[in-house]
Phi, psi and omega in degrees: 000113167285168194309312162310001187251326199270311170339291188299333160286301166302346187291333193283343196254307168314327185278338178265326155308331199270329179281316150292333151291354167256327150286014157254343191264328151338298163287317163330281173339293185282351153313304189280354182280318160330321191063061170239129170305120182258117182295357183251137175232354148208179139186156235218154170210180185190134160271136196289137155313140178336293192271022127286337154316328198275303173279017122297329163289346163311284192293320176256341157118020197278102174268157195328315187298329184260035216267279171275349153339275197286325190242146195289287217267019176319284185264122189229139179261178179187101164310070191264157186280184124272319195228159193293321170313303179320320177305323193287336190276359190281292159354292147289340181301287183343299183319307220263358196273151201245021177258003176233142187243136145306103210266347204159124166228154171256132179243089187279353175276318170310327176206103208273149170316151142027273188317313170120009180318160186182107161200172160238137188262147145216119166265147180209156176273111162240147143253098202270123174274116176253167188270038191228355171117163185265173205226105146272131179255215123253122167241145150280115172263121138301099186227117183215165185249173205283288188324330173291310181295297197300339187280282182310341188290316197297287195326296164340314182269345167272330167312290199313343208252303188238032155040231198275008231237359184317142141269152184330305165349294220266339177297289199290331158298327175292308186327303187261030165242343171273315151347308151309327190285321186310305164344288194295327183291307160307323186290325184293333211254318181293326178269022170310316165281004203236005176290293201275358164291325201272334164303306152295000182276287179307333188291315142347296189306260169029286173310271243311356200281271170331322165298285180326245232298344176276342172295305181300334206278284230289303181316311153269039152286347171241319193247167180334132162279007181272291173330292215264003175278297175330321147266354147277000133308326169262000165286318183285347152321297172296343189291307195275358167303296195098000170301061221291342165325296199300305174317317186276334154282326171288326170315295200292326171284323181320293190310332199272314182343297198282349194253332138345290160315300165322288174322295194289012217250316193273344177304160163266153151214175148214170204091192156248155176285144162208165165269161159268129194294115173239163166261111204280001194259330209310000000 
């Protein structure tokens, strides 16, 4: 197969990795506009290089011409977790979505390979419109937690390093490191709400931090620029308490503040607006 040829095969599969990893990351996203905890905590994507194709088409007996017939894993996406829970809500997310059909899934967490390997696969049919028209494929979807993805990543590159050829030695230290990552995933599982209590505690700060300076910034566009120096003095005052009440009380008059201004802002008037200097913490 020459190199243009080859191009032209992998191009529709780059185009479907770039297209999926942005309608996950998509969920992410609304998740977090939500202000919800999101079971997707990154994701990546990638097309297999030639010459892992070649050897893997090698390796399964795979001839060139049955390239995408036979192999799953041109294009692969790869979902990581925080928590072991999290795969199964990705996991349906997956399920329940109509822009892809789900051709096969393996569930390597239940009963992890050999190896000590441990993610869930979903193969799936996406179709990508190219200008020659659409193309339906096979991509691999990945779901793991970040201790699993850190395990496999290692692994990977010593298979990659000794083909079939690992020595034992080295097989049974992955082995019993992948025990560990199990370890570590049930140890995570156990402080799980006091993870994501403490995560949504930050997350909380965060908005409502970004609400307060989106308030001060639209006021000073309307009110006194003396008043509104003043109270972005007194944010930062509350800022360095470290208080989320105080923060979540200063919001909320900040809000009557601003619709106040807003109100007088639609009045005819003349002069300028000012306020009488208050202590929004007191």
């Amino acid at each position: 197969m020459e190199i243009q040829l080859w191009r032209e095969l992998l191009d529709p599969y780059r185009q479907a990795v770039d297209e999926l990893v942005i309608k996950f990351m998509h969920i992410k996203q609304e998740f977090q506009d939500s202000r919800m905890y999101s079971p997707i905590e990154s994701v990546c994507g990638r097309v297999k290089r030639i010459s892992s194709i070649l050897d893997k088409a090698q390796r399964k007996g795979v001839d060139i011409e049955h390239l995408e017939e036979k192999m799953e894993d041109i294009a692969g996406v790869r979902i990581i977790c925080q928590f072991v829970e999290d795969i199964n809500t990705v996991v349906d997310i997956i399920r329940k979505r109509s822009d892809f059909e789900i051709k096969q899934e393996k569930d390597y967490i239940t009963k992890s390979k050999p190896s000590g390997y441990r993610s869930y696969h979903i193969i799936v049919y996406y179709t990508v419109q190219t200008i020659k028209g659409p193309k339906r494929l096979q991509a691999e979807i990945q779901v793991r937690t970040l201790a699993m993805n850190f395990w496999s990543t290692i692994e990977h590159s010593l298979q990659y390093k000794y083909k079939e050829h690992m020595p034992d030695e080295l097989r049974g230290r992955l082995l019993r490191a992948a025990d560990a990552v199990d370890a570590l995933d049930d140890e995570m599982a156990s402080v799980r709400d006091e993870i994501m209590d403490a995560q949504n505690s930050n997350r909380q700060r965060a908005n409502l931090i970004a609400d307060i300076l989106n308030n001060i910034e639209n006021l000073y566009h309307i009110a006194n620029e003396r008043e509104v120096t003043k109270i972005q003095n007194e944010f930062f005052d509350i800022y360095k308490l470290n208080d989320i009440s105080l923060l979540k009380r200063f919001n909320k008059q900040l809000d009557v503040l601003a619709e106040t201004y807003r109100a007088q802002s639609l009045q005819p008037f003349t002069g300028s607006l000012t306020i009488k200097s208050t202590r929004y913490y007191n």
